[in-house]
Structures are given as C-alpha cells and as structure tokens.
C-alpha positions in Angstrom: 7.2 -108.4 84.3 4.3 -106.5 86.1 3.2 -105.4 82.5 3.1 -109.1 81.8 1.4 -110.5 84.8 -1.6 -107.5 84.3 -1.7 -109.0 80.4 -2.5 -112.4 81.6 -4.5 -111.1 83.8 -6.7 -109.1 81.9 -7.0 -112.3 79.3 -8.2 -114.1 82.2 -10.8 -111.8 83.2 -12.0 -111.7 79.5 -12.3 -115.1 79.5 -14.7 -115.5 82.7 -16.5 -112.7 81.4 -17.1 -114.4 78.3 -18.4 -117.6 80.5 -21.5 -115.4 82.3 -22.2 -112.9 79.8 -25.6 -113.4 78.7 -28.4 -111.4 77.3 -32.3 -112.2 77.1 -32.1 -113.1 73.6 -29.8 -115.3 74.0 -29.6 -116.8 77.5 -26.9 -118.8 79.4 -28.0 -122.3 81.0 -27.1 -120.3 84.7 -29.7 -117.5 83.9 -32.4 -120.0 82.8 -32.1 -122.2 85.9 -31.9 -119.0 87.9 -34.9 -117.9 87.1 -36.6 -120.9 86.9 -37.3 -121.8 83.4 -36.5 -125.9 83.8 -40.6 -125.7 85.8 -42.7 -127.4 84.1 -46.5 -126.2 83.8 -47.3 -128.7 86.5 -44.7 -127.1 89.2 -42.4 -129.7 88.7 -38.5 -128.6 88.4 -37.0 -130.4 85.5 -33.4 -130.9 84.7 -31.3 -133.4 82.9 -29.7 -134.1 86.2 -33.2 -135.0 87.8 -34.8 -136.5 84.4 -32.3 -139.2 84.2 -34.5 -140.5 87.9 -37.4 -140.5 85.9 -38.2 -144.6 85.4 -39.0 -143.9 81.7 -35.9 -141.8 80.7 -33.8 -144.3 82.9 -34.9 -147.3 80.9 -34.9 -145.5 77.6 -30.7 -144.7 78.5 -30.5 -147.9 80.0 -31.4 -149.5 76.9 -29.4 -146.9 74.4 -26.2 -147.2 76.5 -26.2 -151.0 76.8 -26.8 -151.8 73.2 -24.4 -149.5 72.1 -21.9 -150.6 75.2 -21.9 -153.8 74.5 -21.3 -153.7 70.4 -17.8 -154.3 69.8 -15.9 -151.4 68.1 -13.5 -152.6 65.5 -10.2 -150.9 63.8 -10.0 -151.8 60.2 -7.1 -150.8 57.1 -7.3 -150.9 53.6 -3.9 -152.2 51.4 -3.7 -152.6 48.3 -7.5 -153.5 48.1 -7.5 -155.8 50.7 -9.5 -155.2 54.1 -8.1 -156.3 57.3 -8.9 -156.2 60.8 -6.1 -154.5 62.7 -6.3 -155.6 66.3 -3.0 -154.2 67.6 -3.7 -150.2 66.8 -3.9 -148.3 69.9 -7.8 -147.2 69.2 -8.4 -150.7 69.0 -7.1 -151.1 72.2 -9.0 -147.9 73.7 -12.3 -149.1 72.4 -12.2 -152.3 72.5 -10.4 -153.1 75.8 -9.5 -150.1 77.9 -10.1 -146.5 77.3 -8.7 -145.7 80.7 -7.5 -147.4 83.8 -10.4 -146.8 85.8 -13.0 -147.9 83.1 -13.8 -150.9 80.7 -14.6 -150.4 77.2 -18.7 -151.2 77.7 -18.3 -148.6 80.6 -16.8 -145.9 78.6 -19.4 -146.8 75.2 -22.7 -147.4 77.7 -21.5 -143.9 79.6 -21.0 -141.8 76.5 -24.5 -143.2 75.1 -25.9 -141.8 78.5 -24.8 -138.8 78.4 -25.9 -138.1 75.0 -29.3 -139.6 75.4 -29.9 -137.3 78.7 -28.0 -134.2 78.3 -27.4 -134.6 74.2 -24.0 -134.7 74.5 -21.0 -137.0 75.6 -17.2 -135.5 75.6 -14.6 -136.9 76.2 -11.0 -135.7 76.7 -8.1 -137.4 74.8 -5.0 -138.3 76.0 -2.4 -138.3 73.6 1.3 -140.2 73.3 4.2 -137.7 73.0 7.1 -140.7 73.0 7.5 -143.9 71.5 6.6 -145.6 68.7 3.1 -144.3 69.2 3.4 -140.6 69.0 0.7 -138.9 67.9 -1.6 -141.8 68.8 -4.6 -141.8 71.4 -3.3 -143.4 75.3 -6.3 -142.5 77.1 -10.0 -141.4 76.6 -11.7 -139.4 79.7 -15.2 -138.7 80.2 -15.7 -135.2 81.2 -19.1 -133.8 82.9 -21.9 -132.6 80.1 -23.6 -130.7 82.8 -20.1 -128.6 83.4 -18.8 -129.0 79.9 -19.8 -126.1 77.3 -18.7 -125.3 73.3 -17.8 -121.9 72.9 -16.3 -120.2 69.4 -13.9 -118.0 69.1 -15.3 -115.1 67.5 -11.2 -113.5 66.2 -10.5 -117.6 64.5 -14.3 -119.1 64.2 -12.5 -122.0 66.0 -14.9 -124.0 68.8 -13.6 -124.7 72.3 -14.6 -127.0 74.8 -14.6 -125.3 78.2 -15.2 -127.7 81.1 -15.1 -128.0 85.2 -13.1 -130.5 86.7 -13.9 -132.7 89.5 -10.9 -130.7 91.5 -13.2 -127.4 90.8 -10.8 -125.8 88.0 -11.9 -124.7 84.7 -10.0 -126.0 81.7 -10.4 -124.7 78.5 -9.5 -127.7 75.5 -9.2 -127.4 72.0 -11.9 -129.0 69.9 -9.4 -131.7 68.4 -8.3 -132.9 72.2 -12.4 -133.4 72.6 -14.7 -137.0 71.1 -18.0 -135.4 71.6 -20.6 -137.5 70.7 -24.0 -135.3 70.0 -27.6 -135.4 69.6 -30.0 -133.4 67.2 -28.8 -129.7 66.9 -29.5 -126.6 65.6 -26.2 -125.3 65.3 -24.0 -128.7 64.5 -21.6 -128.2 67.4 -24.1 -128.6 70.3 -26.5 -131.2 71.1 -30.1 -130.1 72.0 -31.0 -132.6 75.3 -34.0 -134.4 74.5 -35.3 -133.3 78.0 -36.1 -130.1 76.8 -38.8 -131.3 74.8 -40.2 -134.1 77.2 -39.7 -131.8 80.0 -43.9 -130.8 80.6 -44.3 -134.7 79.8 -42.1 -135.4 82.8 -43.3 -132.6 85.0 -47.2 -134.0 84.4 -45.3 -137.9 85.2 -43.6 -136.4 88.3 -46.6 -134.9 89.6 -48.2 -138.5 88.9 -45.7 -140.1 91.1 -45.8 -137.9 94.2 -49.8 -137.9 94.0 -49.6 -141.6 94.5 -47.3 -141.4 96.9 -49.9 -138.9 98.9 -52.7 -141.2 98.2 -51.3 -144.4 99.5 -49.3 -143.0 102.3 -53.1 -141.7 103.6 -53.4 -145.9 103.8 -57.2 -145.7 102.8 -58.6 -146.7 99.0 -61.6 -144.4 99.0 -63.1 -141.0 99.2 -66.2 -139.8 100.0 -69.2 -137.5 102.3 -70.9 -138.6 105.6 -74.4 -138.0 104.9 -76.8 -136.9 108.0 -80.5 -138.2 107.6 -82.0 -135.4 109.3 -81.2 -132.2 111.2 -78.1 -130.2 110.8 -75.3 -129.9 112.5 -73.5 -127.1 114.0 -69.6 -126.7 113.0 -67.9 -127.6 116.5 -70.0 -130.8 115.5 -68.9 -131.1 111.8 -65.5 -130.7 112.4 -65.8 -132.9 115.4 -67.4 -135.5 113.0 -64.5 -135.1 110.2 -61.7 -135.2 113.1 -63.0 -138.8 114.4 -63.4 -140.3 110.9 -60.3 -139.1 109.3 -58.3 -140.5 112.0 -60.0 -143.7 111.9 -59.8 -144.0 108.1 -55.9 -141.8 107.5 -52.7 -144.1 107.5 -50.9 -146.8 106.7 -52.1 -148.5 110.2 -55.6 -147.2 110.4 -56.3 -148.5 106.7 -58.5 -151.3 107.3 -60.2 -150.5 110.3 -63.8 -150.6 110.8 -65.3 -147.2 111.5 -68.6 -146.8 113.8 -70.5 -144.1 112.5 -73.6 -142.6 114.8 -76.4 -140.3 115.0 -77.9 -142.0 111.6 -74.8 -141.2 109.4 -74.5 -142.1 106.1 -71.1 -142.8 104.5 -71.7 -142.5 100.6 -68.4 -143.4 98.9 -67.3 -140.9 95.3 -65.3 -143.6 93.7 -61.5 -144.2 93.6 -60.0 -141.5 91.4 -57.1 -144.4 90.3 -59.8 -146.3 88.4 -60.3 -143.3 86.1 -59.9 -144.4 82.7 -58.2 -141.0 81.7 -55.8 -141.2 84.4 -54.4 -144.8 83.3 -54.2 -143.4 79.7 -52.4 -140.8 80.6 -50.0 -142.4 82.4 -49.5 -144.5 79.1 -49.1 -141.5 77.3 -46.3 -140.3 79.0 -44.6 -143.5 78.9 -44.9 -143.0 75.0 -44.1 -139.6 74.7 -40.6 -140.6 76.2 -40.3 -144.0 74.1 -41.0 -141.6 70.7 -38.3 -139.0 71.8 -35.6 -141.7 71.5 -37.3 -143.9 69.4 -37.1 -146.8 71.5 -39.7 -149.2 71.1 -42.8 -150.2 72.8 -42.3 -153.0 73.9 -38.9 -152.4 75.7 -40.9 -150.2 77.6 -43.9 -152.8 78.4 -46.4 -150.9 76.4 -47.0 -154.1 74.0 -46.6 -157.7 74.1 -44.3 -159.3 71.5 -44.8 -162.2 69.7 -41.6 -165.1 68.3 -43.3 -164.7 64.8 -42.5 -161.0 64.8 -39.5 -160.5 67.1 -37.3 -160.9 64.4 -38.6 -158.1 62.1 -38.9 -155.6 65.6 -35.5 -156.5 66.2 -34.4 -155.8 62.9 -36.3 -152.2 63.0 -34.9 -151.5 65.8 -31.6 -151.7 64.6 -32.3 -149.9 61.6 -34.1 -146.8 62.7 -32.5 -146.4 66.2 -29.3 -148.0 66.8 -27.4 -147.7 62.8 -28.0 -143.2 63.0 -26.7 -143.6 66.8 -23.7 -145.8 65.6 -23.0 -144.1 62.3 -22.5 -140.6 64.5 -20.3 -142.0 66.5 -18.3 -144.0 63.6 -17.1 -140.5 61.9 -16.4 -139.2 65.1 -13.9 -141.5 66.0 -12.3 -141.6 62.6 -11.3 -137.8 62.6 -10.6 -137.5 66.0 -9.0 -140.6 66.8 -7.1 -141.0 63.5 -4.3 -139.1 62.1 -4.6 -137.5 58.8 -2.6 -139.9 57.1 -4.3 -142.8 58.8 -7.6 -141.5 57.9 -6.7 -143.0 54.1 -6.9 -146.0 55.4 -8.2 -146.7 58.5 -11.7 -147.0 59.9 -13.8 -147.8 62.8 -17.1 -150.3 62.1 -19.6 -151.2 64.6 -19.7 -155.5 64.6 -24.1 -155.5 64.7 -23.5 -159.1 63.9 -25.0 -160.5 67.2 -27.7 -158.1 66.7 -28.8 -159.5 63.6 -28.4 -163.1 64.3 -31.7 -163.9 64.9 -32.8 -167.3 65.9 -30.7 -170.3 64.8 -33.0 -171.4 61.6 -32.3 -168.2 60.8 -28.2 -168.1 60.6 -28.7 -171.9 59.5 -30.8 -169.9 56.1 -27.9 -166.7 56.0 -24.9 -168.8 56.3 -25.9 -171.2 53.7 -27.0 -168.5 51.4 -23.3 -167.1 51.6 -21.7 -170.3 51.6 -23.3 -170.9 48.3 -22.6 -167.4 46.5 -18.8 -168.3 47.7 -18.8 -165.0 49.8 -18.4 -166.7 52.9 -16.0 -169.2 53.9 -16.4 -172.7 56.3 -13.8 -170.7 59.3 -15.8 -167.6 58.6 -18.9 -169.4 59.7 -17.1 -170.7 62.8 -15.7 -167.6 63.3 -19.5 -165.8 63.6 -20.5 -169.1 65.8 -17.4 -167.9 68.1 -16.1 -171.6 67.6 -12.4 -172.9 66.7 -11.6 -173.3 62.5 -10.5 -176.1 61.0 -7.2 -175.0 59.6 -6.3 -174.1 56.0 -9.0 -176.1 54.1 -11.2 -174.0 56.0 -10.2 -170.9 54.2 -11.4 -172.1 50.8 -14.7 -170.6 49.1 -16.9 -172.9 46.6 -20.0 -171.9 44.5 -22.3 -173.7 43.2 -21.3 -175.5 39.3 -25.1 -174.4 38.3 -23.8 -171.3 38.1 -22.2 -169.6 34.5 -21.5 -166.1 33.3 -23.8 -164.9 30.7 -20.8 -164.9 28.3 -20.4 -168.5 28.3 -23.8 -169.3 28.4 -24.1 -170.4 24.7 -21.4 -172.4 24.6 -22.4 -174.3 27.9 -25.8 -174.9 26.5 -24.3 -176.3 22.8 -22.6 -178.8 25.0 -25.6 -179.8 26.6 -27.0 -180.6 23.2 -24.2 -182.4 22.1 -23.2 -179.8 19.8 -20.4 -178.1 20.8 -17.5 -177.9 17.8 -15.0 -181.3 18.1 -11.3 -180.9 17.8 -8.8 -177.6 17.8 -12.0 -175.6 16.4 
C-alpha cells in the first residue's frame, strides 16, 4: 500500500514539475511575466488580462463576440440525399438554447469569441451523458479560464492535454476530446497565438496616451508656457518664488480659469498646446488602426470612417466574408468532431444561419427572393419562413419556374413548333 501511495506520488510530483519547468529557449508564460517581458517599450505593462480595458480591443471583442453570439447555430442530417434541420439533437439544444444552466446560448458563443479574440483561445469543458437514451451525447458545455488553461503533449503517446485551474483553486488535467477549444492563428496548430502579443507596443504607446491626458487635464489648465522678465534678473529665492505663485494660480481643476496678476513687468509668452499637434492626433488614429487591422474589423465600426447607404451593403458583405466566414468556419469543424460521435459525423453537421447578415435592405431581399422564386429553388413558405412570418399551408410548399425556360435537348423540337412545323400525328 505504502509502495503504492509513493507511486502516485512520485507521478504527481512529475506532473507539477512538468507544469514549471522551463528553459530560456523556450520559456513558460510564469517566467515571462516574472521578469517582465509583457512591458512595452513605453513602460506600460501589457497583458491579455489588462488589454481587454483597452477601449479599442474592448470594441474590437465587443463586436467579434456579438456577431458571432447572436448567429444562430444549427444541427443538420443527411438521409438518403435529403437535408433536414434536426432541431431535437442535444447539440442543438446546447447551442442553440442552453449550454449550461447558468448561461444562454449568445452568452456562451459571444464569451468563447472573447476569449479567442483576447487571449487566442476559448475552451470549454464538455459534459457528457452516461444514461439514457442520450449516452454518449453532449449535457453541458463549460467555459474554463484561458488565462489558467494550458495544452501540454505527452511526449511517451504524442497525445495533447488540457491542464486547467479551477475557480475552487485545483488543477485538473482533461483529455483533449472532453475540451471545444476554439483558437486563433498558431504556430503549432494546438495553441492560439493572442493577438495582444503583436499589438502589445501599440497598446503600451495608447496607454501612455491615456494617462498623459489624464495628467494634463487633471493640472485643469489648457496651456504651457515661460514668464518673461523685461529687464534685470532675478535671483533664485525669487524665481522659485515667481513659479510657486503662478503654478498655484494656474494648477487644478478649480484654479483653471482664474485670472492671474503678474508684476514687476512680467511677460507670460504662451508655447502652444501640445494636444493640437498634428502628429499626436495621427497617432492616436494610428493606434486605433493598428488594433482594427489585427482583427480585421473595419473602420468604420471603429469610427475611423463615415459610411455611406450606397455602400453599406457591399462593407457589410466584406465584412462577412473576410472576417466573420474564417471565424465561423473554425468553429463549425470544431464542433463537428468534438460534439459529434463518429457515427454521427456521416451525417450530421453544424452551419452557421448568416442569413440576417446578408439580408440587406428590403429592395434587396424583394430582388433575392424573386430571383429564387423564379429558378424554382425557393418556395412561397420558404420566403415567409426567412421574413420570420406564418406559411400558408401546403400550397405553400410548391416550387414553379418560369415556362420560358427549356433544356437544350428539347430546344429544336420547341422551336419547330413555334414555326408550325413540328411532325402531325403518331410520328
């Protein structure tokens, strides 16, 4: 028993060792913060955990996690050819209603997108259903910390483990297939890179920004500048005596507009305010782009450019293209091989509905629904159905195309009976 107990032990102590060894090749996220490698060349400390109260990053993950929080995620199956929408499969439920008790489904999708837009990562654990009809299937989906949660590999199997921290303080150690981990860019495919690393001098420099203005407003006065003496110097008792009485007249919030009475023939000559500086408005616009480029998140989200009705449609369109449709097709095959059984994976799939993304204005759905009305591909109730209004029973089912339509095979024949000259009779 004793033999056993030192075993377990030992394993153990491996296993923490294996947490905090690091080397300076290849440092440990502990030994970088120790020694200070998150400050930036401005002095500023930056971290994913202080980046997200950045303005910029905020609205950049404000915008990620609501678009993709509020797209509805939807279970389909394939039979026999035919696609249909399977409402009542438990990942349905999960993503579509509630992935936990604590947590709607826009919660869960709008925190996961955080997460991987800060820290490049968002995990989360899976509860699975032992009894039941539903054995096997996902119950429950729990976000777990991605500042506390790290992928290791074992180096005897090759196979990746999650190792995270609890809110209790214990360290759990999960196997990759009991993990949805949603990641960013990587270098080695099982890790996100956080997008902070390469902003991070962009955000020290903004930082910086910020607390200078706060300096320079809290001092309550809007300009800067030398008291000039005509003649005659004076001696530094007097100087300092001089630069006492005017800063206190001139400093603070309370002192900011009053009028100071200057004697002995001084001269107040004013330098300028530094604010009105061209270069430091531009480069306060900078930054603001440097973040909106990271995450590809466009201008004007951010304020940077006006937008206009005749081109909101295309931007919106873009943006769904080039940002949204890579962020939405990770997490797509994610959830099929996690979520999903090996035998379901034959026919069952996840699909993002973009639809009210792409909607437009209502001329525009007017133009798209008529085009597929004509080409027979959509149907009257499937028209109602995108409008989020009631069918109109069976007859509502039926497609129609246009009769100007003919295959290529009978275009001959239709033609000769245009003409009159089509043959008469059995021939």
């Amino acid at each position: 028993m004793k033999k056993g107990l030192f075993r377990r032990l030992g394993t153990q102590i491996r296993e923490w060792r294996s947490e905090w060894d690091t080397d300076l090749l290849n440092p440990k996220q502990w030994l970088l913060d120790l020694f200070g490698a998150a400050t930036t060349a401005s002095g500023e400390r930056i971290t994913s955990d202080n980046a997200l109260l950045n303005s910029n990053v905020y609205t950049c993950a404000s915008i990620l996690g609501g678009d993709i929080g509020k797209l509805p995620i939807q279970v389909f199956k394939t039979k026999g050819g035919d696609i249909q929408r399977d409402s009542s499969h438990p990942v349905a439920t999960l993503l579509g209603s509630r992935p936990n008790p604590f947590m709607s489904a826009y919660i869960f999708k709008e925190l996961m997108q955080v997460h991987m837009t800060v820290w490049g990562n968002g995990y989360a654990n899976i509860e699975w259903e032992y009894t039941g009809p539903n054995a096997g299937k996902p119950k429950g989906l729990w976000p777990l910390d991605p500042s506390k949660t790290d992928v290791h590999v074992d180096i005897n199997t090759g196979e990746p483990w999650y190792v995270t921290q609890l809110p209790s303080g214990e360290v759990r150690k999960i196997r990759h297939y009991d993990v949805l981990h949603f990641r960013a860019i990587s270098k080695s495919g099982l890790k996100g890179m956080t997008p902070i690393a390469v902003v991070r001098e962009e955000l020290g420099v903004q930082q910086s920004q910020r607390k200078f203005l706060g300096s320079f407003y809290s001092n309550g006065t809007a300009t800067r500048g030398i008291l000039k003496i005509p003649s005659g110097t004076l001696d530094k008792p007097a100087r300092d005596k001089a630069r006492d009485e005017w800063q206190k007249a001139n400093s603070g919030l309370t002192n900011a507009h009053r009028i100071a009475i200057l004697d002995a023939g001084m001269e107040y000559q004013n330098l300028g305010m530094p604010l009105n500086d061209a270069q430091f408005i531009e480069t306060s616009k900078f930054g603001i782009m440097e973040v909106a480029k990271i995450y590809k998140v466009p201008g004007y989200k951010l304020g940077l450019s006006d937008v206009k009705f005749s081109n909101m449609e295309n931007q919106s369109l873009e943006y769904v293209k080039s940002t949204l449709q890579p962020i939405i097709t990770n997490w797509e095959q994610e959830i099929d091989f996690k979520l999903f059984t090996e035998q379901e994976r034959k026919r069952y799939y996840t699909k993002f509905n973009v639809a009210t993304e792409l909607r437009g204005d209502s001329a525009s759905r007017a133009a798209y629904y008529k085009n597929m009305l004509d080409m027979g591909v959509f149907s009257i109730n499937d028209v109602l159905e995108l409008e989020e209004r009631s069918k109109i029973g069976e007859m509502g089912d039926r497609h129609f195309i246009s009769l100007n339509y003919v295959s290529l095979e009978q275009m001959d024949q239709y033609q000769m009976l245009k003409a009159g000259l089509a043959p008469k009779g059995g021939e």
